[in-house]
N, C-alpha and C positions, 0 to 999 in steps of 0.2 A: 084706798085701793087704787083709785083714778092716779094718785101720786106717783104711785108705785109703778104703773104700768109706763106713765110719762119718761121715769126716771130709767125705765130699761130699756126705754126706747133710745133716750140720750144715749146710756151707757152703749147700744148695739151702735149709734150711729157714729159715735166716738170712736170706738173699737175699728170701724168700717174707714172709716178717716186715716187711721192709723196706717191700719194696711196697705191703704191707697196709696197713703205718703211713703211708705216704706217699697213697694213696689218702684215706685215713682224715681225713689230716688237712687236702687237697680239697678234701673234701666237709665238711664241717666250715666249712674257709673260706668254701666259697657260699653254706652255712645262713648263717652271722654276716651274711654280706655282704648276702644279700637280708633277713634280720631287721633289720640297722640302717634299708636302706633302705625297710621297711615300718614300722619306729617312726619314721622323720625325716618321711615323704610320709601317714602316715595322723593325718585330724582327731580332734580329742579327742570327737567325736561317735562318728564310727567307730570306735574306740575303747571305747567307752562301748556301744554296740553288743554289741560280739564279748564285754565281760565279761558281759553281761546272756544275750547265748546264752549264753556257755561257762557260767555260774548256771543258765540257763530248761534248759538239757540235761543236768542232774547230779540222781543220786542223792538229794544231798541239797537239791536244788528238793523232788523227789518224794515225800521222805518230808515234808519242811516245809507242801506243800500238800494232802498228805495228811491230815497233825494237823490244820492250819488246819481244812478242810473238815468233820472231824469233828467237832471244836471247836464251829465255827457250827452245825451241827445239831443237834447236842448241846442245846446252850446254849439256841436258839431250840426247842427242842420239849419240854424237861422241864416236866414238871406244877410243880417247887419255882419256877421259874425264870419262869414264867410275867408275872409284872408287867414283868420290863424285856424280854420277847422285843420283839426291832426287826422280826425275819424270820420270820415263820409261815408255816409249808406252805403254799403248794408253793414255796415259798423262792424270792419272786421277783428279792430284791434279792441272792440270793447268784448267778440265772441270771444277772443283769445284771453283775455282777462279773466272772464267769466269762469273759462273753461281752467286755468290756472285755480281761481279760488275753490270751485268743486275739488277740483285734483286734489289739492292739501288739504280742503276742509273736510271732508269725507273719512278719511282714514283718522285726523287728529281727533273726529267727533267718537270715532269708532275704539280708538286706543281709550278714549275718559270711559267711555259705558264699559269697557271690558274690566278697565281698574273699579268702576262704580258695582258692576255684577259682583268682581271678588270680594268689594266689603259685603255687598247684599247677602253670601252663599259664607261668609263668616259669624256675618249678624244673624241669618240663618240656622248658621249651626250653635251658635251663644243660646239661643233660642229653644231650639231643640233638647238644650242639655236641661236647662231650666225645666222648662214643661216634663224631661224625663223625671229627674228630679223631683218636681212637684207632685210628681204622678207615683211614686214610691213613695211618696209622705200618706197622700191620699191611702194608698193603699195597706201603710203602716198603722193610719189610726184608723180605718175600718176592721185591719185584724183584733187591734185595741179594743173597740168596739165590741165584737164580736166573744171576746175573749169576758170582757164585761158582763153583757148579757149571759155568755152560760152561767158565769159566777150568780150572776141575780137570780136567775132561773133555779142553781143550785140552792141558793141561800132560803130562796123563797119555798121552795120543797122542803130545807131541813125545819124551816119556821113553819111550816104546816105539819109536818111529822112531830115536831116537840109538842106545838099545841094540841094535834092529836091526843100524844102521850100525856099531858096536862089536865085536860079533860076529862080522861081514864082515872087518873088519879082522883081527881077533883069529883067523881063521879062517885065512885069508889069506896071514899071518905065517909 
């Protein structure tokens, strides 16, 4: 009996496995599926865009414009250094730089998240349809169910009615 109970427990967690994998491998097909169709349908501008955020939003942006910026300070305010300083306090051609990278970086970060929402509100809706889906299944084999039970309900009434009549007989006799 211990065997038996071990062996259904494999067989549930096999079954469970399956599904997982199967699920798994899905959602997996939708990523590929809407990834091909976002490298086939987006320009090499766009493109050129999302690598310039996914750069302008990294660590190592931050530390690189970091050094930079120290760098030019640096460089422009030492007393040794002083004959080729381009930019002396108040460093107006490092504000104007500055103000240049915001200007472009801003909008090009904003173009990637608007292309990144529309896969999101695609992936969104791949999702939606699924879960509707699943949810019409659910609710297909709970009518099954349902449909089951009266049959049992009936059968089990007509097997109390016969053995009734069985008994009358049997009684009878």
């Amino acid at each position: 009996m211990d065997n038996q109970v071990r062996d259904d427990n494999l067989k549930g967690k096999d079954y469970e496995s399956r599904i997982n994998q199967l699920v798994d491998d899905f959602q997996k097909q939708i990523h590929n599926h809407i990834e091909e169709e976002y490298v086939r349908k987006t320009k090499w501008s766009d493109k050129l865009a999302d690598k310039i955020a996914e750069f302008g939003g990294s660590w190592k942006f931050i530390n690189l414009f970091f050094a930079l910026l120290v760098l030019w300070i640096l460089f422009n305010s030492l007393s040794f250094t002083k004959i080729i300083h381009f930019d002396e306090p108040p460093f107006i051609l490092l504000n104007l730089v500055l103000s240049f990278i915001a200007g472009f970086q801003a909008p090009i970060i904003m173009m990637s998240q608007n292309r990144q929402a529309a896969r999101d509100k695609q992936e969104a809706v791949i999702d939606f349809a699924i879960n509707y889906k699943a949810e019409q299944e659910v609710d297909d084999m709970q009518g099954h169910l349902h449909r089951i039970e009266d049959d049992f309900a009936n059968f089990r009434n007509e097997v109390r009615e016969e053995l009734a009549v069985i008994k009358k007989l049997l009684l009878n006799r």
